[in-house]
N, C-alpha and C positions, 0 to 999 in steps of 0.2 A: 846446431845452427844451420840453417838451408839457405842459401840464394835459389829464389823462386821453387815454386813447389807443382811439377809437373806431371800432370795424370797418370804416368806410374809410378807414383812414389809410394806404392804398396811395394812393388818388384825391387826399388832401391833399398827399402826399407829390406827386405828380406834379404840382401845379398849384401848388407852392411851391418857388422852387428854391434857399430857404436850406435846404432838409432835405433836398436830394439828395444823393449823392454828392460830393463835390468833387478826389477825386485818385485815385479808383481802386473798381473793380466794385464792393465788398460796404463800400468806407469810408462812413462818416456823419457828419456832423455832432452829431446828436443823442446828445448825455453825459445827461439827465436826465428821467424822465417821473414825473408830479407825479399822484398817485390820488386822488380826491375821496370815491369810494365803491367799491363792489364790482359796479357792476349791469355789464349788458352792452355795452351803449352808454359803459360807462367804460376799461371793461380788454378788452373784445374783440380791438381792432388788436393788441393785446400779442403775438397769433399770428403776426404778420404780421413781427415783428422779431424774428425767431428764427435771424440768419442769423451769428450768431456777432458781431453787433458789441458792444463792449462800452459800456455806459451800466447809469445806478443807477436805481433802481426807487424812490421814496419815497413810504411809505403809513403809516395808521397801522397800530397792533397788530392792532387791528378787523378792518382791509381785508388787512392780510398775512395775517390769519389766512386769511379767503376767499380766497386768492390761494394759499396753502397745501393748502387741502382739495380745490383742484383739480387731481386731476394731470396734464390735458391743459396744465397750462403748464407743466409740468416739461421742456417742449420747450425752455424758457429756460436755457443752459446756465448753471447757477449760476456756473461760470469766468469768465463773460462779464459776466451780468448779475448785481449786485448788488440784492440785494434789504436797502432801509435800513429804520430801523423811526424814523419822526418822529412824534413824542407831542405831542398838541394842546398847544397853549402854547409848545412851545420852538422860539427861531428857528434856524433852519440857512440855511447857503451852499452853495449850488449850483456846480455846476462852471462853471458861467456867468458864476459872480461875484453872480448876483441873492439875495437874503436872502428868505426866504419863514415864516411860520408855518401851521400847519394850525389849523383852529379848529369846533369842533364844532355844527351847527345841528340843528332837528329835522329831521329823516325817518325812513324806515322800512328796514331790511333788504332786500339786492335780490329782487327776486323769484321767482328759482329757489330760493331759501331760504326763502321764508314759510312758516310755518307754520298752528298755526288760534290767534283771538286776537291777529294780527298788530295792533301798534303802529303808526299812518303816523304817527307827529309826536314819537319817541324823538327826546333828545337823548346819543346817545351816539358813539364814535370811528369807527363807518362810515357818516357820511351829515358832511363836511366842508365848510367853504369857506376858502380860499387867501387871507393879504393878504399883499402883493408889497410889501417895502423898495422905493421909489425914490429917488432923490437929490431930489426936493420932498416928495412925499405917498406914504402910501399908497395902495394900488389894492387893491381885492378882488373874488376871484372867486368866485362859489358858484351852479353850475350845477343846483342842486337844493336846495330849501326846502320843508318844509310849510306851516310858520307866521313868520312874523317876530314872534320872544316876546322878551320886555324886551330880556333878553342875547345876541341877535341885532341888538334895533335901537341897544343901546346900541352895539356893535362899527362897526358900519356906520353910527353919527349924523355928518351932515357932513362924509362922505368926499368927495373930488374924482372919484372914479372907483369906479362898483361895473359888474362885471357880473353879472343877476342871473339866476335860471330864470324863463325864461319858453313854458314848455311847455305852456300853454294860455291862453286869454284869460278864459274862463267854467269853471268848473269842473264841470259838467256836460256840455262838449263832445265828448266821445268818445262821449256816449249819444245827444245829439240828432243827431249826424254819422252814426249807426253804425257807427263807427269801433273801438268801445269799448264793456264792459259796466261800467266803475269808471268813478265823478268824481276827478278831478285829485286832490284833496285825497286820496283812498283810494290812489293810488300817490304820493305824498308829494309832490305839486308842489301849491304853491298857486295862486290864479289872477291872472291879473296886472289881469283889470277888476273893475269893481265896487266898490262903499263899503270891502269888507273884502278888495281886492285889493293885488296889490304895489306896484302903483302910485301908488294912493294912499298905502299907509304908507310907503315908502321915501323921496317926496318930502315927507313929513310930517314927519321925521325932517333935514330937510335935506342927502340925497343932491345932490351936486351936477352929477354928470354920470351918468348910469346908461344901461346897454346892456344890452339882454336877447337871452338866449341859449341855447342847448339847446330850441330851440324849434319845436312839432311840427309836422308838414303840415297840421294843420286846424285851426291857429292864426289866423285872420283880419285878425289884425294883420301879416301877411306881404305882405299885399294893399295894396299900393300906392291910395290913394285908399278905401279903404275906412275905414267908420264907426270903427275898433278903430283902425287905423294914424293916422287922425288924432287921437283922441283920448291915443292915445302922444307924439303930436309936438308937439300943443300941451302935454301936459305938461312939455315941454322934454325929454324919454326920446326914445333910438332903440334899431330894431331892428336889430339886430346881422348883418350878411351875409358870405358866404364872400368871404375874401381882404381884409377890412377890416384895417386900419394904423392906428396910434393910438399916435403922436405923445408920447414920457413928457420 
């Protein structure tokens, strides 16, 4: 099972080998891939699993729609892959057996769609966060936020596990990096330091274990001993690395 599926998930594929093959060239493992949004960094890999195996697609109405109006995925043989339509609120079972809801926060529309007037902090069905039935607690995933508003922190109060976006630390860093000509908050991420970061609120809210993730290269908090990485760790937060296991 994948929460979104991002253009190198050939490379993940290769460096995980519960998702390889297991009996034969073109078998898989993988029965389900779980959409959060529509951006490219979300559905991109989708390309990459075009090879006739069969597994279900689940998104909302939102994001099937964008998944519809594209027809370079029409590569997805409808025979094979299922495309499900899961409506914020209601829980479903996965082929996995795991129970998941989708649940709506703000952001913005992906960016090959914007328009002029663009919204970064709608709260509507294509910008999601995931919370995972376990047999103790919930877990929640939500790899993309602008703001954490009531009905986000009421969702997420005193959870045992959140992973949250964490795609930049300052929200003006793509411009002092030149990396970038938008602050964080203008492509719908908020920032994870600062008084009015996620850091502070999430633990405000009594987060209990929080991991940050979807998170960019000129993020500073990636940096080992650095001012940003420590100030995550004395939080009691970690940043979240390829190939991490987490123990439910």
């Amino acid at each position: 099972m994948l929460f979104n599926c991002s253009p190198d998930i050939r490379e993940q594929i290769s460096a995980n080998s519960c998702l390889q093959p297991q009996s034969c060239i073109r078998g898989s493992p993988l029965s389900d891939v779980v959409l959060t949004s529509g951006d490219v960094d979300h559905i991109g890999g989708l390309l990459s699993l075009r090879e006739g195996h069969q597994f279900s697609i689940h998104a909302t109405p939102g994001i099937n729609r964008i998944l519809a109006s594209n027809p370079i995925l029409g590569v997805l043989n409808r025979a094979a892959v299922k495309r499900e339509i899961a409506e914020p609120g209601e829980r479903r079972r996965l082929s996995a057996g795991i129970e998941i809801e989708l649940f709506t926060v703000p952001g913005k529309t992906p960016l090959y769609l914007e328009t002029e007037g663009v919204v970064t902090n709608a709260r509507c069905d294509t910008t999601v966060g995931i919370e995972v039935a376990t047999n103790k607690h919930a877990l929640f995933y939500v790899p993309a936020c602008a703001e954490i508003d009531r009905e986000t922190a009421a969702r997420l109060e005193n959870a045992r596990l959140v992973f949250f976006d964490g795609t930049l630390w300052s929200d003006d860093e793509m411009i002092r990096t030149g990396t970038g000509m938008k602050t964080g908050r203008r492509m719908g991420h908020m920032p994870v330091g600062g008084p009015d970061g996620s850091l502070v609120a999430l633990k405000a809210i009594g987060v209990k274990r929080l991991i940050y993730i979807h998170i960019n290269n000129t993020n500073p908090m990636l940096i080992e001993g650095s001012p940003e990485n420590e100030a995550v760790r004395a939080a009691g937060a970690e940043v979240g690395f390829d190939g991490q296991e987490i123990d439910l």
